[in-house]
N, C-alpha and C positions, 0 to 999 in steps of 0.2 A: 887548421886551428880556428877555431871559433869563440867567440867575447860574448857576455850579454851583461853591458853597463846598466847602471842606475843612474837615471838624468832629472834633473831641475832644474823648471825654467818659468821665467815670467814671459806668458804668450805677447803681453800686450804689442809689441813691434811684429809679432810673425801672422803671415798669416797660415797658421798652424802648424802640424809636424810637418806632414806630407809635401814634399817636393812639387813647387807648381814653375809655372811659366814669366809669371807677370809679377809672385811679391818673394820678397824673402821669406823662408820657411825654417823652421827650426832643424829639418833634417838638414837643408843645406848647409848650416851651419856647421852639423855635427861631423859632413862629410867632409865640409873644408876641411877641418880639425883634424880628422883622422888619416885623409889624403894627408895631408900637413907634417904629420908626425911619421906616418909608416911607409911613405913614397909608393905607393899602392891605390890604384881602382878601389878603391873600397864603397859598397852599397851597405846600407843600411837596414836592419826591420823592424819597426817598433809592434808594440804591444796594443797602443792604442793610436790612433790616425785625428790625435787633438783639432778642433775647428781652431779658426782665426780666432785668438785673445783669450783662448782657455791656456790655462795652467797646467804645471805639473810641481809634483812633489818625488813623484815615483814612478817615474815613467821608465819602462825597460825596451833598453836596445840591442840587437844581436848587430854581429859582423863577421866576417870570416878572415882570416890574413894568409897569404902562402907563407910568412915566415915574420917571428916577432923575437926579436932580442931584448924586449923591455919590460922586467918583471913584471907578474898579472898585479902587484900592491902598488907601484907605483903609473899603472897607467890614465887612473882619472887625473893627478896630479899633473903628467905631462900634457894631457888630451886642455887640460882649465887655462895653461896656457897660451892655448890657440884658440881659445872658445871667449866670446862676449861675455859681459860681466851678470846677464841675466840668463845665462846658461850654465850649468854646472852638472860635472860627471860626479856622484861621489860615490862611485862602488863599481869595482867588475869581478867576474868571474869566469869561469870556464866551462863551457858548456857540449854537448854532444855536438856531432857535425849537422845532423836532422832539427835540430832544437829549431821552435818556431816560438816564437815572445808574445805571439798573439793566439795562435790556435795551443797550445798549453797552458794558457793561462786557466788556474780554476777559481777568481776571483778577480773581479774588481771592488775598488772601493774610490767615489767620488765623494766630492762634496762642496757644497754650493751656499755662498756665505752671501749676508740678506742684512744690509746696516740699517735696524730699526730705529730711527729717531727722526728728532721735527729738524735736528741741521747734517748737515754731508759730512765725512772726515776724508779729509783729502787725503792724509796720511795713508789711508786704505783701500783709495777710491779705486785701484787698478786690479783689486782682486775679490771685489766684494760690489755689489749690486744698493744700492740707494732707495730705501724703501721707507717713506714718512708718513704713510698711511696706516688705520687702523690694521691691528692683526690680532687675532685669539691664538694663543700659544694652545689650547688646550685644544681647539677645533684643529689643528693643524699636525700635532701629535695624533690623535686620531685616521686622519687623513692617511698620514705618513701611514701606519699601522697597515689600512688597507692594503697598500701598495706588495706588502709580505708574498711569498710565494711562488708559485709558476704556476706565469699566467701565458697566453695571447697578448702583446704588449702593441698590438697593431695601431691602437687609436694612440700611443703615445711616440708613435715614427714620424717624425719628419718626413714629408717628400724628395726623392733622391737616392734611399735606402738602397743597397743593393743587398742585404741580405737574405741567403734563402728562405729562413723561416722568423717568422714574428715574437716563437714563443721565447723566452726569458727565465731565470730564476730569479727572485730577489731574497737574500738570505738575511737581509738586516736594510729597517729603513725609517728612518727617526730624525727629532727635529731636536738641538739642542739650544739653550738659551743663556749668554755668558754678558751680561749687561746688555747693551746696545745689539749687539751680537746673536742673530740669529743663524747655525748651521743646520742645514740641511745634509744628512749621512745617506748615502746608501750603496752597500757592498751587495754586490750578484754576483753571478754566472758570467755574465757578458750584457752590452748593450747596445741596443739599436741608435740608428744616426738623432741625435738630438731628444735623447730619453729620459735623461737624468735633468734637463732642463726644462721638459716639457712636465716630468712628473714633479720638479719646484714652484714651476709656473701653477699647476693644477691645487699643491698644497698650498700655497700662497691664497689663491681663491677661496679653499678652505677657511682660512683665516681671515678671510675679509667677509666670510659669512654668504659666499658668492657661489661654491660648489658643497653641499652637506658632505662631511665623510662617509655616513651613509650610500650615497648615490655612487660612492668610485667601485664598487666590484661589479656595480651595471655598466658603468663606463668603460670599464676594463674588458665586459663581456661584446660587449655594443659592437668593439673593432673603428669606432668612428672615429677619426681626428678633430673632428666639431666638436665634440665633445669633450674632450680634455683642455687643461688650462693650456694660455698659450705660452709659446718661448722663450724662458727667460735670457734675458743677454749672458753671451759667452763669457763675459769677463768676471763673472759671479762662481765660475766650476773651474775646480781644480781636482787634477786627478790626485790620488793621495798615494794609494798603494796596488799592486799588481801580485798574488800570490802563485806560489807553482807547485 
């Protein structure tokens, strides 16, 4: 029998999904929970491998159980009770025994919040990036635009990657503006280690008059990580939704 829940979570305490040695991790967390409840081994796979202080909204998890007596509507319910108060399940379902949450996915959708003003709101400080510097909404919408299509996304990989191939699709990739409130959208294919922060960092520059939009489909072409903006901090991206 195999699960694949919908999870929410505030990263700032983990230092990401993925199960490490030395900090607490969200997977761990999920596993206590699930060990907790079904008196079972239980491993986990997520969809996405979140860094340290990145978010989730929509993060999906599989599991497997040799045997489960508790209806599939009530199990985020029971799972919330053994979960921290900055973790929450709020959806499962039932899925193939083959099902993978990461290689089936045909969609991601990130997004990467930017508090434009001259003072900080602490209110939001832990899921949104502090930016009191000039910016042009309309250079940076441009910018964003670039970013469309399947490309080589090699100059905007992090080092560390292990993935086989560089190339990407980006299917939608736009900046929106809600007073103070700058987001950063972009839903793909999939994405490489620190991609979606690199390509914020890069429209951000846009907007400071610092990279042309113009210049990003040579940038893209180039394959150089000099070249692109640099990393914006984790605690600015949250995952949103995962489609199948």
């Amino acid at each position: 029998m195999r699960y694949l829940l919908t999870v929410s979570y505030d990263g700032t305490n983990y230092g990401g999904w993925q199960r490490q040695k030395n900090t607490i991790t969200v997977q761990e967390r999920m596993e206590d929970a699930l060990n907790a409840v079904f008196h079972q081994n239980i491993k986990t796979e997520a969809a996405s491998r979140t860094d340290a202080g990145v978010h989730a909204l929509g993060q999906r998890v599989c599991f497997s159980l040799a045997d489960c007596k508790i209806p599939i509507y009530k199990i985020p319910l029971v799972l919330n009770g053994y979960l921290p108060d900055d973790i929450t399940v709020t959806a499962a379902e039932p899925v193939d025994d083959c099902f993978s949450p990461r290689f089936q996915a045909l969609e991601k959708i990130y997004q990467y919040n930017i508090w434009h003003d001259k003072y900080p709101n602490p209110l939001i400080r832990h899921n949104s990036v502090f930016f009191p510097y000039y910016l042009d909404i309309v250079s940076m919408k441009q910018a964003a635009k670039a970013f469309e299509g399947k490309h080589d996304f090699a100059a905007f990989r992090a080092a560390g990657s292990s993935a086989l191939t560089t190339v990407r699709e980006i299917y939608e990739c736009g900046v929106l503006e809600n007073g103070s409130m700058i987001t950063i959208k972009v839903r793909g294919s999939g994405f490489l280690y620190n991609m979606v922060r690199i390509i914020a960092g890069t429209i951000i520059e846009a907007g400071q008059g610092k990279t042309p939009a113009e210049a990003i489909p040579e940038i893209i072409r180039s394959r150089d990580r000099t070249r692109a903006g640099r990393t914006m901090p984790p605690h600015g991206l949250t995952l949103i939704e995962i489609k199948y």
